[in-house]
C-alpha atoms as an extended CHARMM CRD file, in Angstrom:
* protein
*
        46  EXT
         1         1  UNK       CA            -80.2870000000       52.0540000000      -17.8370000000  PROA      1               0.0000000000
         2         2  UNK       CA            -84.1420000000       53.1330000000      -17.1880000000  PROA      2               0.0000000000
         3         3  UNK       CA            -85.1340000000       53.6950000000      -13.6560000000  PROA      3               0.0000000000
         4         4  UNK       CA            -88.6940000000       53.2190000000      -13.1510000000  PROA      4               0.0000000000
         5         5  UNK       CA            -90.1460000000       54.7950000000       -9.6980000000  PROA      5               0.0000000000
         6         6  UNK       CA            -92.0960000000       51.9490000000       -8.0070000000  PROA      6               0.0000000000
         7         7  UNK       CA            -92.7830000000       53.3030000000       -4.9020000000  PROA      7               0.0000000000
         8         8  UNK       CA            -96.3310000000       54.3270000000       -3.2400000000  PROA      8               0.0000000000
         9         9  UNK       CA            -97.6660000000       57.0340000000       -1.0940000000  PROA      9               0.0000000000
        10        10  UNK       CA            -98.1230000000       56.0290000000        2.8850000000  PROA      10              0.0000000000
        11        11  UNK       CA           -100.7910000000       57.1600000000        4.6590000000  PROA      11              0.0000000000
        12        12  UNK       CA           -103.4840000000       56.8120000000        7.0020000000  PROA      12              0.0000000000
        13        13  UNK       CA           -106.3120000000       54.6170000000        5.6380000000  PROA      13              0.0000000000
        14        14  UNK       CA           -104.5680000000       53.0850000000        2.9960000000  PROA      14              0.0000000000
        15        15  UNK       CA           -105.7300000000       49.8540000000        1.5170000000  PROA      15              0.0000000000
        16        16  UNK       CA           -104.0610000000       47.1670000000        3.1670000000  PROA      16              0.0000000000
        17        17  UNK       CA           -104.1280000000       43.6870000000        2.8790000000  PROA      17              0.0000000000
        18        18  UNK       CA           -106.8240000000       41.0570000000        4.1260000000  PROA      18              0.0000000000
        19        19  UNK       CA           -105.5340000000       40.2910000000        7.7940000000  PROA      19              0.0000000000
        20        20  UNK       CA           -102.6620000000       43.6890000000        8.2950000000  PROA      20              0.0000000000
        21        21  UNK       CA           -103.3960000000       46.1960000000       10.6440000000  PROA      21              0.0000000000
        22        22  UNK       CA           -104.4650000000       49.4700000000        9.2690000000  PROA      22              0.0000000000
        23        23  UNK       CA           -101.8910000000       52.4540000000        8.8640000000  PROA      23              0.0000000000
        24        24  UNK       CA           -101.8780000000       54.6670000000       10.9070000000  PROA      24              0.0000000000
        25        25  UNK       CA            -99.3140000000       58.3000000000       11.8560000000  PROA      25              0.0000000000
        26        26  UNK       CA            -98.6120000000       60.0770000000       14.5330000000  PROA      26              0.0000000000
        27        27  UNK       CA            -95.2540000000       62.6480000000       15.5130000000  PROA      27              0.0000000000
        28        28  UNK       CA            -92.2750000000       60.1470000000       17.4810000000  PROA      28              0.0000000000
        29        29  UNK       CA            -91.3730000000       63.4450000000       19.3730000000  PROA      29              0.0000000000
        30        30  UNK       CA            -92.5110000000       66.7250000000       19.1930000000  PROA      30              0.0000000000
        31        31  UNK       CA            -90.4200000000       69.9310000000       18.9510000000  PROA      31              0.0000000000
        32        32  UNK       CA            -91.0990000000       71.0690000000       22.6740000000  PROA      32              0.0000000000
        33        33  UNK       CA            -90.5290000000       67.4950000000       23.3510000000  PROA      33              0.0000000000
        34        34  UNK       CA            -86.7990000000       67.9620000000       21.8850000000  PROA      34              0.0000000000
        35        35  UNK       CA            -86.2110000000       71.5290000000       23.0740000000  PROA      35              0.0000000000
        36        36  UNK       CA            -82.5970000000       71.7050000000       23.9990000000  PROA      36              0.0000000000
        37        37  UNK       CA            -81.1610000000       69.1810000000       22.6860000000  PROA      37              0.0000000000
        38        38  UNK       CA            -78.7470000000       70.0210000000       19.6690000000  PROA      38              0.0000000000
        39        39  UNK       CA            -77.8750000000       66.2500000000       18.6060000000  PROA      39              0.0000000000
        40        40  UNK       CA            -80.5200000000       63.7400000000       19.6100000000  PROA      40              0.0000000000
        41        41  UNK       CA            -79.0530000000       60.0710000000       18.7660000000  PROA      41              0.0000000000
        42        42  UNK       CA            -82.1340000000       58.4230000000       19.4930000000  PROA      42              0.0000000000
        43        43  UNK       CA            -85.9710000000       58.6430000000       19.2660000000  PROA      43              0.0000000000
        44        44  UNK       CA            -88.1710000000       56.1400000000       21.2560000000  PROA      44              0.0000000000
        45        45  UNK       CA            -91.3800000000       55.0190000000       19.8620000000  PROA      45              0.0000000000
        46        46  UNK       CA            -94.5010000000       55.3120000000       22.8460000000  PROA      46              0.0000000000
Protein backbone atom coordinates (compact mmCIF):
# COMPACT_ATOMS: atom_id res chain seq x y z
CA UNK A 1 0.00 0.00 0.00
CA UNK A 2 1.19 3.75 -0.98
CA UNK A 3 0.92 6.32 1.68
CA UNK A 4 0.62 9.67 0.32
CA UNK A 5 1.39 12.66 2.96
CA UNK A 6 -1.62 15.03 2.74
CA UNK A 7 -1.04 17.17 5.39
CA UNK A 8 -0.19 21.13 5.39
CA UNK A 9 1.99 23.46 7.28
CA UNK A 10 0.06 25.69 10.16
CA UNK A 11 0.92 28.93 10.70
CA UNK A 12 0.21 32.39 11.33
CA UNK A 13 -1.34 34.13 8.28
CA UNK A 14 -2.29 31.27 6.47
CA UNK A 15 -4.94 31.43 3.84
CA UNK A 16 -8.08 30.60 5.32
CA UNK A 17 -11.36 30.35 4.14
CA UNK A 18 -14.00 33.18 3.25
CA UNK A 19 -15.76 33.75 6.75
CA UNK A 20 -12.84 31.63 9.41
CA UNK A 21 -10.95 33.51 11.69
CA UNK A 22 -7.36 33.96 10.88
CA UNK A 23 -4.59 31.66 12.52
CA UNK A 24 -2.97 32.72 14.82
CA UNK A 25 0.09 31.10 17.77
CA UNK A 26 1.07 31.84 20.82
CA UNK A 27 3.04 29.47 23.89
CA UNK A 28 -0.11 27.66 26.30
CA UNK A 29 2.52 27.93 29.17
CA UNK A 30 5.82 29.01 29.34
CA UNK A 31 8.81 27.21 30.94
CA UNK A 32 9.02 29.63 34.06
CA UNK A 33 5.36 29.27 33.98
CA UNK A 34 5.88 25.32 34.61
CA UNK A 35 8.97 25.54 36.81
CA UNK A 36 8.62 22.81 39.34
CA UNK A 37 6.40 20.80 38.25
CA UNK A 38 7.78 17.29 37.05
CA UNK A 39 4.34 15.83 35.58
CA UNK A 40 1.88 18.51 34.54
CA UNK A 41 -1.57 16.63 33.56
CA UNK A 42 -3.09 19.61 32.31
CA UNK A 43 -2.52 22.88 30.37
CA UNK A 44 -5.25 25.64 30.37
CA UNK A 45 -5.73 27.74 27.40
CA UNK A 46 -5.94 31.91 28.53
Amino acid sequence: MKLIDLTQEIYPGMPVFDGHPEVTMQPAVTHEQRAGEKNPTTVSMR
